[in-house]
C-alpha positions in Angstrom: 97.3 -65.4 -76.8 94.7 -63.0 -75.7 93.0 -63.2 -79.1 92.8 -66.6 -79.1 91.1 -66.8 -75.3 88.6 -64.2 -77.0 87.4 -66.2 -79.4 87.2 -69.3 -77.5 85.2 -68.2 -74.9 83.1 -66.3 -78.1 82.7 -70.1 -79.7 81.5 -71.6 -76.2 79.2 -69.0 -75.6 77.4 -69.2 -79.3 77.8 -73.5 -78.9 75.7 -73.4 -75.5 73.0 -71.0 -76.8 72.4 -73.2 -79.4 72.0 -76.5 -76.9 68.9 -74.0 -75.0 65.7 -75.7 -76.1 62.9 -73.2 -76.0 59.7 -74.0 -73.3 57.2 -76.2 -75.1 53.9 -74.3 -76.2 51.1 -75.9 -74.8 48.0 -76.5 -77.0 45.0 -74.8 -76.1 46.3 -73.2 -72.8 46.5 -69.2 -73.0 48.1 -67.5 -69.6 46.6 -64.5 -68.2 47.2 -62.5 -64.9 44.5 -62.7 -62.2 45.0 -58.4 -61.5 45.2 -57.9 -65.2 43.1 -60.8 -67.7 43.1 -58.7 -70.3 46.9 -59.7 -70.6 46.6 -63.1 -72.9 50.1 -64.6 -73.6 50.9 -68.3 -75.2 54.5 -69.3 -73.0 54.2 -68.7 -69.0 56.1 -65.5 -68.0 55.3 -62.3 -65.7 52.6 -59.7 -66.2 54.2 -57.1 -68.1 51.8 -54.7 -65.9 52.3 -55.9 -62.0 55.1 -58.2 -63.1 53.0 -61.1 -61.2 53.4 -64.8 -62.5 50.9 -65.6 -65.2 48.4 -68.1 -64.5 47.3 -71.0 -67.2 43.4 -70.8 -68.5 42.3 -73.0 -71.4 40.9 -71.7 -74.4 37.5 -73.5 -73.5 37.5 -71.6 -70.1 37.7 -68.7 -72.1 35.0 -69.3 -74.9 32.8 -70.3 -71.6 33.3 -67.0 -70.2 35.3 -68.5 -66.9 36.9 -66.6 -64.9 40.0 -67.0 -62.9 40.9 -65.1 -59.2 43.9 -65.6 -57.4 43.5 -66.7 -53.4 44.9 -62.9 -52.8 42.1 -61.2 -55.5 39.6 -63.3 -54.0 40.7 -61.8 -50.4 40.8 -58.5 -51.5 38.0 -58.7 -53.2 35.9 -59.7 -50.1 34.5 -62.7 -52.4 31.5 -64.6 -50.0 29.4 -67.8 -51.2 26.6 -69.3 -50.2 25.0 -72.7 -51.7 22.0 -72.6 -52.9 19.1 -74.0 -51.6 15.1 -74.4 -51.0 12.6 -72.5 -48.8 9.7 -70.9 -48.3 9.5 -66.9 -49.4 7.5 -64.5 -47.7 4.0 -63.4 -48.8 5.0 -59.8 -48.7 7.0 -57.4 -51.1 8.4 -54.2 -51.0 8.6 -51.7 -53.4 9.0 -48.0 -53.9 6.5 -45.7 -55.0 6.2 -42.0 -56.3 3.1 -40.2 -55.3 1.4 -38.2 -58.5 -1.4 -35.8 -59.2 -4.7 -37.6 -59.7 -5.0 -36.7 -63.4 -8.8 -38.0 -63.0 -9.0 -35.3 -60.8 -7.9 -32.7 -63.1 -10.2 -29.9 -64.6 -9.6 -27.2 -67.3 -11.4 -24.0 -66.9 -11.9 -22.5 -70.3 -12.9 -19.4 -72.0 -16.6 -19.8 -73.2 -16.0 -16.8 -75.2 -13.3 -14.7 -76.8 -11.8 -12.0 -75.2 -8.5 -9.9 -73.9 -7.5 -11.0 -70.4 -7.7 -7.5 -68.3 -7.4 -9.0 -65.4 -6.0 -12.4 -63.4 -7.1 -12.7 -59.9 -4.6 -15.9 -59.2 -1.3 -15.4 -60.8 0.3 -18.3 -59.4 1.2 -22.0 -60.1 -0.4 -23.8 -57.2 -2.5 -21.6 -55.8 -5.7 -22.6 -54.4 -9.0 -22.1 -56.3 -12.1 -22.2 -54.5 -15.4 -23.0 -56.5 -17.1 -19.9 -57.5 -14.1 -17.5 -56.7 -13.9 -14.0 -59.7 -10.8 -15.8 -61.7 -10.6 -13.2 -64.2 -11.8 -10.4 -65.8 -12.5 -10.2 -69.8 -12.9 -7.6 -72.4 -14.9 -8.8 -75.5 -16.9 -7.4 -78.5 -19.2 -10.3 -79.0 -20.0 -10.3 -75.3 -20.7 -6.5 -75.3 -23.0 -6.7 -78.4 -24.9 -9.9 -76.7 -25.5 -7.6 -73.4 -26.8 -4.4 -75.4 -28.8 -6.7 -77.7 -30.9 -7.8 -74.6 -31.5 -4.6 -72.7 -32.4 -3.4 -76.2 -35.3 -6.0 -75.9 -36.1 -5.3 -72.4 -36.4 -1.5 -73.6 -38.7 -2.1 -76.4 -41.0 -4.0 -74.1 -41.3 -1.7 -71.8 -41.7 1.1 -74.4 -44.5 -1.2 -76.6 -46.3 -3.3 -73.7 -48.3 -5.4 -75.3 -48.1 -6.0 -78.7 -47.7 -9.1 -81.6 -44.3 -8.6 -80.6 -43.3 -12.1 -78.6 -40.9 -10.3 -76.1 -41.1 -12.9 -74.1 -39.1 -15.2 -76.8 -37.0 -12.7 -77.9 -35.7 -12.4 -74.4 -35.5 -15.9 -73.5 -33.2 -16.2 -76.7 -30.8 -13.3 -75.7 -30.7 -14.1 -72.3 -29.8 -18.4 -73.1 -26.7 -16.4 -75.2 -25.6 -14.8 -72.4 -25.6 -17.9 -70.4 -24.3 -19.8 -72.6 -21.2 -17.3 -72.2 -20.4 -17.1 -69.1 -22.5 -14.8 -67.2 -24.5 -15.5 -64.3 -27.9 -14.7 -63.0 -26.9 -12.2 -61.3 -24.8 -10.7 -63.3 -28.0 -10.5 -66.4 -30.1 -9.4 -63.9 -28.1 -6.6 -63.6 -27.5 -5.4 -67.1 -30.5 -3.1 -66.9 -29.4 -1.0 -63.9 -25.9 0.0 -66.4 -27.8 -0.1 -69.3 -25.2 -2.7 -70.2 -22.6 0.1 -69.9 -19.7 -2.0 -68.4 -17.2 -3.8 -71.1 -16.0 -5.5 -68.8 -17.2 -8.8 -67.7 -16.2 -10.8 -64.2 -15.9 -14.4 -64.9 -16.0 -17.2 -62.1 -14.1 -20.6 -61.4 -16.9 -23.4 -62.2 -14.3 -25.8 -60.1 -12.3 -25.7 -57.2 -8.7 -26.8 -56.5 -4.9 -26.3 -57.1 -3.5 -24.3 -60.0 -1.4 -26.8 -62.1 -1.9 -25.1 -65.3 -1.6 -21.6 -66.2 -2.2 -20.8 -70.0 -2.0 -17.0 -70.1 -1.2 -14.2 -69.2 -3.0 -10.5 -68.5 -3.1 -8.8 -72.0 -3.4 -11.5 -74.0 -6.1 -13.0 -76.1 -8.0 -16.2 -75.2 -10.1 -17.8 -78.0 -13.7 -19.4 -77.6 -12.6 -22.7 -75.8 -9.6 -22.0 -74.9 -8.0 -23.2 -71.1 -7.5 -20.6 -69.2 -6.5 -22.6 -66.2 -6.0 -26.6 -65.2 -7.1 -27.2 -61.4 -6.6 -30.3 -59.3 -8.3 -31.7 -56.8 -5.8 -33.1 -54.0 -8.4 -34.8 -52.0 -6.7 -38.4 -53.9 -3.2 -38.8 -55.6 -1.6 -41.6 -57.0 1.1 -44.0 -55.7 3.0 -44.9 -58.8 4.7 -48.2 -57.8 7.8 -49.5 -59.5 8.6 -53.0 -60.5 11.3 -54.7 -62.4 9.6 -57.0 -65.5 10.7 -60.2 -63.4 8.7 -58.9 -60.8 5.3 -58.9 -62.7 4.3 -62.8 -62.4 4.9 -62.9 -58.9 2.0 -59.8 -58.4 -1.8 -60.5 -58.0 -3.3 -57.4 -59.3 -5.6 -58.3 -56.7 -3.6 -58.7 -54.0 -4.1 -56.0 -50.6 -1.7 -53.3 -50.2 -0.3 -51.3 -47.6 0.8 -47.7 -48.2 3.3 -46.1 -45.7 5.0 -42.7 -46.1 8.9 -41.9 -44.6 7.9 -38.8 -44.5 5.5 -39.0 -42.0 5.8 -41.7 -40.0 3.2 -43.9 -38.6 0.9 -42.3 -41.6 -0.2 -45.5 -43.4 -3.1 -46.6 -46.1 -4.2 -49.6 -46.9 -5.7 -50.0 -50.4 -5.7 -52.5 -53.7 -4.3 -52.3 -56.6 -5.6 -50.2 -59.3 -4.5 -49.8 -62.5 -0.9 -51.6 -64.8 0.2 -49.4 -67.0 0.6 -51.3 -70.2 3.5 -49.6 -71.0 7.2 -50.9 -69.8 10.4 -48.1 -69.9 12.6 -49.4 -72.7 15.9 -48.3 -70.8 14.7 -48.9 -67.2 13.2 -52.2 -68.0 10.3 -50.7 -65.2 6.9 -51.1 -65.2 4.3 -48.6 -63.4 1.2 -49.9 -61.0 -0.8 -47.7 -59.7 -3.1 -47.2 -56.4 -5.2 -44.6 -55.6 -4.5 -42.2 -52.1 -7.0 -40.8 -50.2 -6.0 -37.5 -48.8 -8.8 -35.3 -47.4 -6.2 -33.8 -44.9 -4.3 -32.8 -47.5 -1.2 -34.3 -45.2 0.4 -36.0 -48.4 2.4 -34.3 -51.1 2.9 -34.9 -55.0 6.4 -35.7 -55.8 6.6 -37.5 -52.4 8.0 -40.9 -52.0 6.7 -44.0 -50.4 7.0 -47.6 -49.8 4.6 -50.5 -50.7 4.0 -53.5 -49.3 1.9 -56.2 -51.6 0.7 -59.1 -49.8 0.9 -62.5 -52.2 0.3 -66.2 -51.5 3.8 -68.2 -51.1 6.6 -69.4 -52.7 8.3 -71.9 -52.6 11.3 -72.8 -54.5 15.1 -72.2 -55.0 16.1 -69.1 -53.0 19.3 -67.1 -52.9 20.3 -63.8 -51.3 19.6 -60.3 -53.1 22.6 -58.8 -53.1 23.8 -62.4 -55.4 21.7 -60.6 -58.3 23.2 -58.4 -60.4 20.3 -57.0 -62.5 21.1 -56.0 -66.0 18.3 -54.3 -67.3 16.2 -57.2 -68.4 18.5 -59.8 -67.7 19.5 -60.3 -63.9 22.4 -62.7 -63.5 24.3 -63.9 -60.8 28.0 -65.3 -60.6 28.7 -69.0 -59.8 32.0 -70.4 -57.9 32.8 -73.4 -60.7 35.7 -76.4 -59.4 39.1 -75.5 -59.9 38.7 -71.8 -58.6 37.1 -70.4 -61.4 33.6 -68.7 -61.5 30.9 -68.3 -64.2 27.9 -66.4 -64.4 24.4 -67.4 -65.5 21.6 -65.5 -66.3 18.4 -66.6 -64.2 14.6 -65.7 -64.2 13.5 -64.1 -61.0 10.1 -64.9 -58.7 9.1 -63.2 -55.7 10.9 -61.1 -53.6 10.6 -60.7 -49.5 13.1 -59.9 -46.5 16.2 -59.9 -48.6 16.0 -63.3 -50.5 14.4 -63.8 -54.0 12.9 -66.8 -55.8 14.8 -68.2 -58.6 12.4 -69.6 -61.0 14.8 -71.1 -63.8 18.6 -70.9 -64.7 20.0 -72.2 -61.3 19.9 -76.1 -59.4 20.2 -76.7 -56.2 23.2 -77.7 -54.6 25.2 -74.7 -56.9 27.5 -72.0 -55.4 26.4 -68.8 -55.3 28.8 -65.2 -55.0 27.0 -63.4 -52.3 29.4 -60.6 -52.3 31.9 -59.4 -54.2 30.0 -60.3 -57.7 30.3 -56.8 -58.9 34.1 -57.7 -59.1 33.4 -60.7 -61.1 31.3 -58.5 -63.4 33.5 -55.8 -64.0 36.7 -58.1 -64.5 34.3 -59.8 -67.3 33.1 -56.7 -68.9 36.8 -55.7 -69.0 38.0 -58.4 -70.7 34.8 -58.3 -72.9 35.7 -54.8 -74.1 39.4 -56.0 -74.8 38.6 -59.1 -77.6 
């Protein structure tokens, strides 16, 4: 009797599991977790990660590149929208700068002849060079030969007098060499007191300003031409001012601009705009303008940073909030809030760029919703699932 219940309730058991009909696949509809959308399943079910309810998406949500949030992600999330709209921009932009060497202000001082360095007289990277300050000392063979060659001639004029002998040109000739070489007046002048004696000669800066080269060392040789030093001249610098390639049509190259410093503040300069580099950073997507500094006080700094202010007519046009761009290299995008509860980004073509808002010039209408905060969620969530196709 027991054996028989058994396989009754066996029969029963087998009859109703075959009566279950399974849940209907629906075409075309994928369901994915809001916490986890890299989870794609076809039947509804619970998120094998967080064990949360799936939600549906379409397949053309996903070719579209839609995304989906729960009310709690979006919470969480701080998610914030604003419509967009028109307005007037501001006829000022900010941007950062880099102050730089004046490199029109740079001067090598160079070997006029060739020698052994046997002495340095500034050692230093950034030392201060005034015009006409002993630099360094020099040993050289030519040089030596040059000096006894024209007290020679001196000698034999004074030992001859006059004679068919030009002297006169013959001296002119040696002393142009030495010249030529490096020496000074004084220094020739001198040559027949020492007989020409000394091997070594004194040479002198012909400019003034900061070390910011140093090509040798004491010891070593120098060649005819070669640098012994670079020196700058501080009295300018350059403000190296970065802008994003969106940025560029909304600049008048001849627009005023005003300098300030954070270093120093209340320290400001107005000037205009004087150079583009034509060259734009192929990671950074950055391109360089540049203005020149005054700095007789010698006050400002290379390396130093400072903020620009460029004064341009104004626009007007569709505006949205700056932290709503998300700017990938050369493609800035923002995120959109879609019916339904889904959101979608665009990319979009920036304008100007004043107190926070920025001109959109092409990509966005008005009357759309814009993510105002939280976009960087929306991006990441998209990149993630990107990654995971």
């Amino acid at each position: 009797m027991r054996y028989i219940l058994i396989m009754f309730i066996a029969v029963f058991l087998i009859s109703c599991k075959g009566n279950i009909k399974k849940k209907p696949v629906v075409a075309n509809v994928k369901y994915t977790c809001s916490m986890h959308p890299n989870i794609l399943e076809d039947e509804f079910g619970k998120c094998p990660i967080c064990h949360m309810d799936l939600i549906p998406v379409t397949n053309n949500q996903q070719q579209n590149g839609e995304m989906v949030l729960t009310d709690q992600q979006i919470k969480l999330g701080n998610i914030q929208v604003d419509t967009i709209g028109t307005g007037s921009l501001g006829n000022e932009i900010l941007l950062n700068a880099t102050l730089s060497l004046d490199q029109s202000k740079t001067n090598a001082v160079s070997a006029k002849v060739a020698g052994r360095i046997e002495k340095l007289y500034f050692k230093n990277m950034n030392d201060f060079v005034p015009k006409g300050t002993k630099l360094y000392d020099l040993y050289s063979e030519e040089l030596n030969n040059a000096k006894q060659e024209y007290v020679a001639v001196l000698e034999k004029k004074a030992a001859l007098g006059n004679s068919i002998i030009d002297f006169k040109s013959l001296i002119e000739s040696a002393k142009t060499k030495l010249l030529l070489w490096g020496m000074t007046e004084s220094q020739i002048k001198n040559l027949p007191k020492t007989k020409g004696s000394n091997t070594i000669t004194s040479f002198y800066s012909t400019e003034s300003g900061y070390i910011t080269t140093l090509n040798i060392s004491e010891g070593e040789y120098v060649t005819t031409g070669g640098t012994v030093v670079e020196l700058t001249d501080l009295g300018t610098l350059w403000a190296q001012i970065q802008l994003y390639t969106s940025q560029l049509a909304s600049i008048n190259p001849d627009a005023e601009v005003t300098v300030n410093f954070p270093d120093l503040p209340g320290k400001s300069v107005r000037a205009k705009i004087d150079f583009q580099y034509p060259e734009i950073g192929s990671d950074t997507k950055i391109n360089l303008l540049r203005v020149n500094i005054p700095n007789t006080d010698q006050t400002l700094k290379p390396g130093m940073t400072a903020q620009v202010v460029i004064r341009n007519s104004q626009a007007n046009g569709l505006l949205v909030p700056e932290d709503a761009i998300l700017r990938e290299h050369d493609k800035p995008k923002v995120w959109l809030r879609i019916p339904n509860g889904h959101f979608i980004s665009k990319t979009v073509e920036l304008g100007a760029e004043s107190n926070g808002l920025v001109e959109i010039k092409s990509g966005l209408t008005k009357g759309e919703v814009v993510i105002t905060s939280g976009a960087y969620l929306l991006n990441s969530e998209e990149v993630f699932r990107q990654g995971t196709k």
